[in-house]
C-alpha positions as CSV (number, residue, x, y, z in Angstrom):
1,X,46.2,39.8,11.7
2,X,43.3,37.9,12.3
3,X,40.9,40.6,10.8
4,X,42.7,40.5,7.6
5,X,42.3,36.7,7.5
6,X,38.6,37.0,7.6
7,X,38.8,39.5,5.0
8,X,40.7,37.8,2.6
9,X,37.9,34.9,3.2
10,X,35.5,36.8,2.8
11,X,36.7,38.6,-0.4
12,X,37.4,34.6,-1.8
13,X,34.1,33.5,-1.4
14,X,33.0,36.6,-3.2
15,X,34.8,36.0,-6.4
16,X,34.4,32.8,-6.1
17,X,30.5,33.4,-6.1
18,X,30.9,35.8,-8.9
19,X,32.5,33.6,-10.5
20,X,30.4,30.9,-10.2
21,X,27.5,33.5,-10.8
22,X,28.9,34.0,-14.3
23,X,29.5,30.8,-15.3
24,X,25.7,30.1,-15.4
25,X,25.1,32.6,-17.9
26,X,27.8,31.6,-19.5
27,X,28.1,29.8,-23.5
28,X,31.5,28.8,-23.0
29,X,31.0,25.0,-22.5
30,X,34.1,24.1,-22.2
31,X,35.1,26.1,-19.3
32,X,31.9,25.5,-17.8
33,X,32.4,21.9,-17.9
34,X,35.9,22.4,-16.7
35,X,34.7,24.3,-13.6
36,X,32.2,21.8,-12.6
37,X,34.8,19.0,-12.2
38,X,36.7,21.6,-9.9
39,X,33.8,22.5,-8.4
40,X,33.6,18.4,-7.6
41,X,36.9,18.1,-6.8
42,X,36.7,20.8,-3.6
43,X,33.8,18.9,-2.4
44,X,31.0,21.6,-3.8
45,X,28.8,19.2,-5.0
46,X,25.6,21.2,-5.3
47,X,27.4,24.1,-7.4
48,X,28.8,21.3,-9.7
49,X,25.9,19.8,-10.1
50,X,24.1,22.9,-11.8
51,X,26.8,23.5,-13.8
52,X,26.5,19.8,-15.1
53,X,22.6,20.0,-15.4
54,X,23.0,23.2,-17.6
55,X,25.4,21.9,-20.2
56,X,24.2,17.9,-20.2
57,X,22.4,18.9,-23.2
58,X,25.1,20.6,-25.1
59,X,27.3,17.6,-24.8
60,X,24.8,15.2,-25.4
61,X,26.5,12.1,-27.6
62,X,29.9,14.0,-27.6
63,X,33.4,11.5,-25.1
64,X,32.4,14.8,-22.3
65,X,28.3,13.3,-22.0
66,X,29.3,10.1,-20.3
67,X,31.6,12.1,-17.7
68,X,29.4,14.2,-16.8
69,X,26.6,11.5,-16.2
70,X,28.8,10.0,-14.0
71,X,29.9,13.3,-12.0
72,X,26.0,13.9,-11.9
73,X,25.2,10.5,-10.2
74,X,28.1,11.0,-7.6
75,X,27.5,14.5,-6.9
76,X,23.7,13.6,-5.5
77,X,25.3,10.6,-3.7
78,X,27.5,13.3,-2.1
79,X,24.8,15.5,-1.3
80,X,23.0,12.3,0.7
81,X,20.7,12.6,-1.9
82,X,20.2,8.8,-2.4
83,X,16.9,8.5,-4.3
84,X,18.2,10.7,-7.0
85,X,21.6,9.3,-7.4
86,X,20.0,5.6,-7.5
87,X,18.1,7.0,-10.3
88,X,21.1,8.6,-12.1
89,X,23.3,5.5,-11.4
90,X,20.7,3.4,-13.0
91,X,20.1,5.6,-16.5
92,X,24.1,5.5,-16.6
93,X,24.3,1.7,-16.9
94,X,21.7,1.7,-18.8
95,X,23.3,4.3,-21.3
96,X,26.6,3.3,-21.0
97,X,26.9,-0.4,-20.3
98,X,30.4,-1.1,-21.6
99,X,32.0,2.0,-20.2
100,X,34.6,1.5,-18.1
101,X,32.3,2.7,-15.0
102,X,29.9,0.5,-15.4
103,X,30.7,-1.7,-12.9
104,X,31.2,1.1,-10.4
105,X,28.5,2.5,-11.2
106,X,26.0,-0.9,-11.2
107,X,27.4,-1.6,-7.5
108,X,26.5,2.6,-6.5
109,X,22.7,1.9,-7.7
110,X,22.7,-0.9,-4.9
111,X,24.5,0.8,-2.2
112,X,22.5,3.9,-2.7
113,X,19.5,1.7,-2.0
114,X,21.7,0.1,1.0
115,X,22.3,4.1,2.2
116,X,18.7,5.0,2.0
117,X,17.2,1.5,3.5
118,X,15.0,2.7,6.6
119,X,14.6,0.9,9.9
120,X,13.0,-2.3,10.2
121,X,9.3,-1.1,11.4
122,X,9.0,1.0,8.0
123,X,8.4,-0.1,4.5
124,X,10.9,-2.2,2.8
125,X,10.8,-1.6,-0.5
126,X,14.2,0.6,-1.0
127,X,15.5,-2.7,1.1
128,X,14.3,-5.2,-1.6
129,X,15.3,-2.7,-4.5
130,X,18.9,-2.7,-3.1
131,X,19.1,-6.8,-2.7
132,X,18.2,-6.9,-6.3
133,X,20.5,-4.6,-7.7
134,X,23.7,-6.4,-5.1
135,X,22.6,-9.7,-6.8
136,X,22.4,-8.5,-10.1
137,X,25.6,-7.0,-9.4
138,X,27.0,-9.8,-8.6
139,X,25.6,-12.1,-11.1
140,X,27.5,-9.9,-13.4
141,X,30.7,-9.4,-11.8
142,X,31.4,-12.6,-9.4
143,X,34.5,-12.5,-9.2
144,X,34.8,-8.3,-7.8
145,X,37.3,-7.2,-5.4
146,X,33.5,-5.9,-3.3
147,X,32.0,-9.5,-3.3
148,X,33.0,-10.0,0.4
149,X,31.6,-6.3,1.2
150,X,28.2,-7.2,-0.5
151,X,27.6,-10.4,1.0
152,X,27.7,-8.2,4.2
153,X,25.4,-5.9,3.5
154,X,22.8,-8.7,1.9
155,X,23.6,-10.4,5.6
156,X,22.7,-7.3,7.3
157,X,19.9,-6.8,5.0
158,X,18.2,-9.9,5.1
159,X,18.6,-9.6,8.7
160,X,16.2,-6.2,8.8
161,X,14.1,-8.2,6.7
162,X,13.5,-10.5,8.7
163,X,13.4,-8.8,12.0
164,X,10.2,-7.0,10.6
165,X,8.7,-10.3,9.2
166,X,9.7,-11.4,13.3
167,X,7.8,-8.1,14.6
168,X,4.4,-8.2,12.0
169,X,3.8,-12.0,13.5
170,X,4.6,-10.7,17.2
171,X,2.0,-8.3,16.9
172,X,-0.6,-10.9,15.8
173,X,0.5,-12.7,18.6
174,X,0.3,-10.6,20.8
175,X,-2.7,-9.6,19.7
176,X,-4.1,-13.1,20.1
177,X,-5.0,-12.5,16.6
178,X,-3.6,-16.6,16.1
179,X,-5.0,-17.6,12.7
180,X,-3.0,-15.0,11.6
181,X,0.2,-15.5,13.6
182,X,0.3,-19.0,12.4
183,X,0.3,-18.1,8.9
184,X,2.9,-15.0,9.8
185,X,5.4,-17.2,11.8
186,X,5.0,-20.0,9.1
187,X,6.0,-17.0,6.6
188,X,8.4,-16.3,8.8
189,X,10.0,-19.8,8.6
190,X,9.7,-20.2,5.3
191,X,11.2,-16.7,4.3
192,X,13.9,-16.8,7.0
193,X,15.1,-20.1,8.2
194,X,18.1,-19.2,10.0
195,X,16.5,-15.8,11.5
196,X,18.0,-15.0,15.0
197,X,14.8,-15.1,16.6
198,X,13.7,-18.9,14.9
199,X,13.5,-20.2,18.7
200,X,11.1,-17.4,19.1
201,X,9.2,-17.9,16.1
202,X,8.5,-21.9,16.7
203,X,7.6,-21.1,20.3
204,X,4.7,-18.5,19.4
205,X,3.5,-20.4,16.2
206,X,3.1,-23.6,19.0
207,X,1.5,-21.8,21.2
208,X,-0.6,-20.2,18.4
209,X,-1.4,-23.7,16.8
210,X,-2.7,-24.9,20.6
211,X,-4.4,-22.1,21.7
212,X,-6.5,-22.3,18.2
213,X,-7.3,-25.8,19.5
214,X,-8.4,-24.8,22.8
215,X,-10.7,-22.8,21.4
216,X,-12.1,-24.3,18.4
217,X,-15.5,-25.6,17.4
218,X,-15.9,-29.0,18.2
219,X,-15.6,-30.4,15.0
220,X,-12.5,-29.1,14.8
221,X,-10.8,-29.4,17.8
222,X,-9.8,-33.4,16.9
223,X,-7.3,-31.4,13.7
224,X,-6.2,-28.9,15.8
225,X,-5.2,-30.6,18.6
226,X,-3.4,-32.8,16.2
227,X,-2.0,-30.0,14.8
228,X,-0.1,-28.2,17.5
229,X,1.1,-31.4,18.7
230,X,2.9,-31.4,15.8
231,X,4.4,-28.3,16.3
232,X,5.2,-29.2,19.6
233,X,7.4,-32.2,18.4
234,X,8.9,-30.4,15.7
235,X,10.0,-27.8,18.7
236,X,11.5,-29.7,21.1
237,X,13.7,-31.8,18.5
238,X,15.4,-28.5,17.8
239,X,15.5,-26.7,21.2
240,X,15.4,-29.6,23.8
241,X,16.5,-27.7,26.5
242,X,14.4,-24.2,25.6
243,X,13.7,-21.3,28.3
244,X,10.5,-22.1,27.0
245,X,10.4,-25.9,28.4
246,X,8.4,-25.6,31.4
247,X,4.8,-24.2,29.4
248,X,5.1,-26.6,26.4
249,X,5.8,-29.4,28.6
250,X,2.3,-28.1,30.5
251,X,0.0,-27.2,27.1
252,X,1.8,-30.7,25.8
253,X,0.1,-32.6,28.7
254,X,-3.1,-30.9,27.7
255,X,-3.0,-31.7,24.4
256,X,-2.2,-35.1,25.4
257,X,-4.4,-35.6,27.8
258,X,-7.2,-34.5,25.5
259,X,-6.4,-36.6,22.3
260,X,-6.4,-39.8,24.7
261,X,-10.1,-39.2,25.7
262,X,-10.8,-38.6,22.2
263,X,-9.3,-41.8,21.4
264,X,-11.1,-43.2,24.4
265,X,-14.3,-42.0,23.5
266,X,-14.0,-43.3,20.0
């Protein structure tokens, strides 16, 4: 019994690639474009796909060309082909922007970028493509039934976003590159002012800000100084009782200690 099951799946899948076989050297349109949206509907996505690419042409400014730019589009999606289905999405609104799938289509061009956004230490361009197309998106439509679902993604987004902005300003840091930390972590700020790691940020671009003073040129040491005591106040009114407490209270006291013999001096 079982031996004639695999036989009879095996002779299927032969007609159905002779079948499929003859369809591409087929002229009959119709049943070509017919078979492709079977093809779709069992899930074969690449065979579909060829079938739609050979005929798009043929039905070019005919009620069939709009369906089968949208079948396109979702068959590349379905193939985790995100790149190319952002790109189809995009030419549909473009083409058709008062079809009925417009909409669906608009929010597909940004989640497409969502699906193809790569982890935070890599490039974020497909990141930034995708907020701009959910904002669009919703600009258009504000009132969608897949506002909620958005907003979460542009959260989670954002998030990435600014968990690499967090990371490029570590590294300088670290790195006790600090002229450059202080203008990354001020980016950081400014770009992200509720990021998760804000305590973080404030705490490096401090001690960035005083360890510039510490080792400035002279004339510059009295700004400087100035300067990350600045910072320092602007800390501890946010985060009085910070893991970080016990070393800004002790650069604090140096900074301190140091403006008063300036002023004494003067």
């Amino acid at each position: 019994m079982k031996r004639i099951l695999v036989f009879l799946l095996v002779a299927v899948l032969l007609a159905s690639c002779g079948e499929y076989q003859q369809l591409l050297k087929s002229n009959d349109y119709q049943l070509i474009y017919k078979k492709a949206i079977e093809y779709y509907n069992k899930g074969d996505y690449q065979r579909s796909l060829n079938l739609l690419d050979g005929i798009r042409t043929v039905f070019s400014g005919t009620s069939k060309a709009q369906n089968i730019a949208y079948y396109r589009a979702f068959c590349s999606y379905n193939m985790k082909d995100y790149e190319l289905a952002a790109s189809s999405f995009k030419q549909f609104v473009q083409t058709y922007p008062e079809s009925s799938f417009s909409e669906e289509c608009l929010y597909m061009l940004g989640f497409c970028h969502y699906k193809a956004s790569p982890k935070p230490r890599l490039d974020q361009t497909v990141t930034d493509k995708a907020l701009s197309e959910f904002q669009l998106y919703l600009s258009r439509y504000p009132n969608s039934m897949r506002k909620e679902r958005i907003n979460g993604y542009i959260d989670e987004m954002r998030d990435k976003l600014s968990y690499k902005a967090y990371l490029s300003a570590r590294n300088y840091y670290l790195r006790e590159y600090y002229k450059a930390a202080t203008i990354s972590l001020q980016n950081c700020l400014k770009d992200f002012p509720t990021s998760k790691y804000r305590e973080e940020i404030m705490y490096m671009l401090f001690v960035s800000k005083y360890e510039m003073a510490v080792n400035s040129v002279e004339d510059k040491k009295l700004e400087r100084y100035n300067n990350a005591q600045e910072e320092y106040y602007y800390f501890v009114e946010e985060y009085p009782n910070s893991k970080y407490a016990d070393d800004l209270k002790k650069k604090y006291e140096e900074i301190h200690k140091f403006l008063e013999n300036y002023n004494f001096e003067e």
